[in-house]
KEKE-3310 file (N, C-alpha, C; in steps of 0.2 Angstrom, whole numbers, plus 5000, padded with zeros to 4 digits):
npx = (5170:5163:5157:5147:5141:5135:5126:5118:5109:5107:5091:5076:5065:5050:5037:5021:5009:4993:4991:4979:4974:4977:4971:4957:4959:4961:4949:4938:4943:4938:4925:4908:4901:4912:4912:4911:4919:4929:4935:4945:4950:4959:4964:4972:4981:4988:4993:5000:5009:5019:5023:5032:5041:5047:5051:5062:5069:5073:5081:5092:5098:5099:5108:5121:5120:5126:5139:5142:5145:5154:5165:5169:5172:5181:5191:5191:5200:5211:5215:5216:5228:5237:5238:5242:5253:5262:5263)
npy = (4581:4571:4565:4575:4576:4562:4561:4571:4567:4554:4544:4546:4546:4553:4562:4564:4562:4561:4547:4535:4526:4528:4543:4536:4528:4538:4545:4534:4530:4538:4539:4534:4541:4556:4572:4584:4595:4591:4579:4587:4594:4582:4579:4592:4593:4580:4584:4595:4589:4580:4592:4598:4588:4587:4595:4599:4587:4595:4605:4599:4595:4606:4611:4603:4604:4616:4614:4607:4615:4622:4614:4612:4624:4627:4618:4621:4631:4627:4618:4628:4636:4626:4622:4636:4636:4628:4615)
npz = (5641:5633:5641:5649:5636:5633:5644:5644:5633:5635:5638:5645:5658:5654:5662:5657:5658:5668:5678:5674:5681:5695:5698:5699:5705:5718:5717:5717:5731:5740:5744:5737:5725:5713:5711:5695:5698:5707:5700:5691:5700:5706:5693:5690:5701:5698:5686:5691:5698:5691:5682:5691:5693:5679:5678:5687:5680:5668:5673:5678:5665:5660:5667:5663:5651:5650:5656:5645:5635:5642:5642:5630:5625:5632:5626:5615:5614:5618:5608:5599:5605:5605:5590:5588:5593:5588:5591)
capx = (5165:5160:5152:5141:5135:5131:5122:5111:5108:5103:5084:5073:5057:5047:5028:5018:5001:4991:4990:4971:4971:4977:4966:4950:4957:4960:4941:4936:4944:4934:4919:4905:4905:4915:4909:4918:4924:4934:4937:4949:4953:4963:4968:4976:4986:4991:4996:5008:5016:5021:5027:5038:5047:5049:5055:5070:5073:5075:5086:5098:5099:5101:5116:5123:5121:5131:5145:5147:5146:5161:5170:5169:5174:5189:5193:5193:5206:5218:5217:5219:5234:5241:5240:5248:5262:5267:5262)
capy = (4583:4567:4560:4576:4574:4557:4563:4574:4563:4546:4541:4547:4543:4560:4561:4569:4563:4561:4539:4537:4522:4535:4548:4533:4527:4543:4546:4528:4527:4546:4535:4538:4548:4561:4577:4583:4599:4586:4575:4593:4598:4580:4581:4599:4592:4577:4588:4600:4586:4580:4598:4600:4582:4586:4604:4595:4585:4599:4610:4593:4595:4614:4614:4598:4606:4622:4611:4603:4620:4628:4612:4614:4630:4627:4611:4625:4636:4622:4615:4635:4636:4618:4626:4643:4633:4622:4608)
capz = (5637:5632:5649:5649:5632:5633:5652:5641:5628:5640:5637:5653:5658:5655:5666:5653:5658:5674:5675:5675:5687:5700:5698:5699:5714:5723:5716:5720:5739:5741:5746:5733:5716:5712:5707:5690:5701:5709:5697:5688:5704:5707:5689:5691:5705:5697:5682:5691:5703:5686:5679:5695:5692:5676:5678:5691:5673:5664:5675:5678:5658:5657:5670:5660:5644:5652:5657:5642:5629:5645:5643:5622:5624:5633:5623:5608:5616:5619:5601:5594:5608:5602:5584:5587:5597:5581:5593)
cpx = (5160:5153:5146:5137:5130:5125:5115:5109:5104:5096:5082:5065:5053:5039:5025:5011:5001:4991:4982:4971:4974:4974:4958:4953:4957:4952:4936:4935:4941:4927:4911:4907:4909:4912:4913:4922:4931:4938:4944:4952:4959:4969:4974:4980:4989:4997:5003:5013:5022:5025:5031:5044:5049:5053:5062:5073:5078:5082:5092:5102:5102:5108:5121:5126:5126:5138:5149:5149:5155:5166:5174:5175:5183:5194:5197:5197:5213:5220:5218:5228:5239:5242:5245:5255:5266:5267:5261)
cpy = (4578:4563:4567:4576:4570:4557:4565:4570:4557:4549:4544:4546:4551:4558:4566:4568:4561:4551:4538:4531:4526:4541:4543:4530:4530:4544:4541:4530:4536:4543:4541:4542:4553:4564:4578:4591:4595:4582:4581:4595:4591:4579:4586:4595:4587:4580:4592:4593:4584:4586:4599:4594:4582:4592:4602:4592:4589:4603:4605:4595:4602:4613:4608:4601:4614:4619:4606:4609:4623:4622:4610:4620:4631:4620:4615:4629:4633:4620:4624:4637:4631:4621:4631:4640:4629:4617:4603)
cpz = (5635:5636:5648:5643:5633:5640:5648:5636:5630:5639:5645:5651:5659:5657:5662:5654:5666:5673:5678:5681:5695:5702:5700:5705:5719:5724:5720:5730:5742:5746:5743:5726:5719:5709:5701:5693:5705:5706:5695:5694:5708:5698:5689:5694:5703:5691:5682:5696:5697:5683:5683:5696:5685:5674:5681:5685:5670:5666:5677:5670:5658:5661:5665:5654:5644:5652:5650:5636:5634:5642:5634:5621:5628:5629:5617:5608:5616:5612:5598:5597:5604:5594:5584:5589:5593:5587:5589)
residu = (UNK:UNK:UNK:UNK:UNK:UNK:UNK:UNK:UNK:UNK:UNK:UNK:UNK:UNK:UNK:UNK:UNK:UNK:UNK:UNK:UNK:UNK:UNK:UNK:UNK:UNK:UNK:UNK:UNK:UNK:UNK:UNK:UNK:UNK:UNK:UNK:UNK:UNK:UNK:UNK:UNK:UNK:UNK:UNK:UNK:UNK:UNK:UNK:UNK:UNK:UNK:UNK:UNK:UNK:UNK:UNK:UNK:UNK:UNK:UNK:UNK:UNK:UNK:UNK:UNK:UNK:UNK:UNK:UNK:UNK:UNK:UNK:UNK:UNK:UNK:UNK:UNK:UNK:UNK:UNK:UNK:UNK:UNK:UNK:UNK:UNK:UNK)
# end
């Protein structure tokens, strides 16, 4: 139980914005301005590639945070058994 605590609990690097020197050089090596339909429409898609690597985060954490409440929940069966038993 402790290993997955500490799993969910570790520091991660969350992608919450788009990095603007990536969006100016996709726009840049475009050759020529950028419209600002363009501009929103590489925005957008930097946006969700970011929500789909941090949605993989999340569901790491969600099954993490399963295995550590099952492995609770058996831990708290054992200490009521080890009780009832005059262990």
């Amino acid at each position: 139980m402790a290993t997955t605590s500490l799993a969910i609990l570790w520091p991660r690097d969350w992608d919450v914005t788009a990095n603007p020197r990536e969006v100016l050089e996709a726009l840049i090596g475009a050759g020529g301005p950028a419209s600002v339909a363009e501009l929103h429409r590489d925005l957008s898609l930097y946006m969700h590639a970011s929500y789909l690597e941090n949605r993989q985060g999340l569901e790491q954490l969600a099954l993490l945070f399963e295995l550590a409440g099952a492995s609770m929940a058996v831990e708290v069966v054992l200490w009521i058994a080890a009780i009832a038993s005059g262990s």
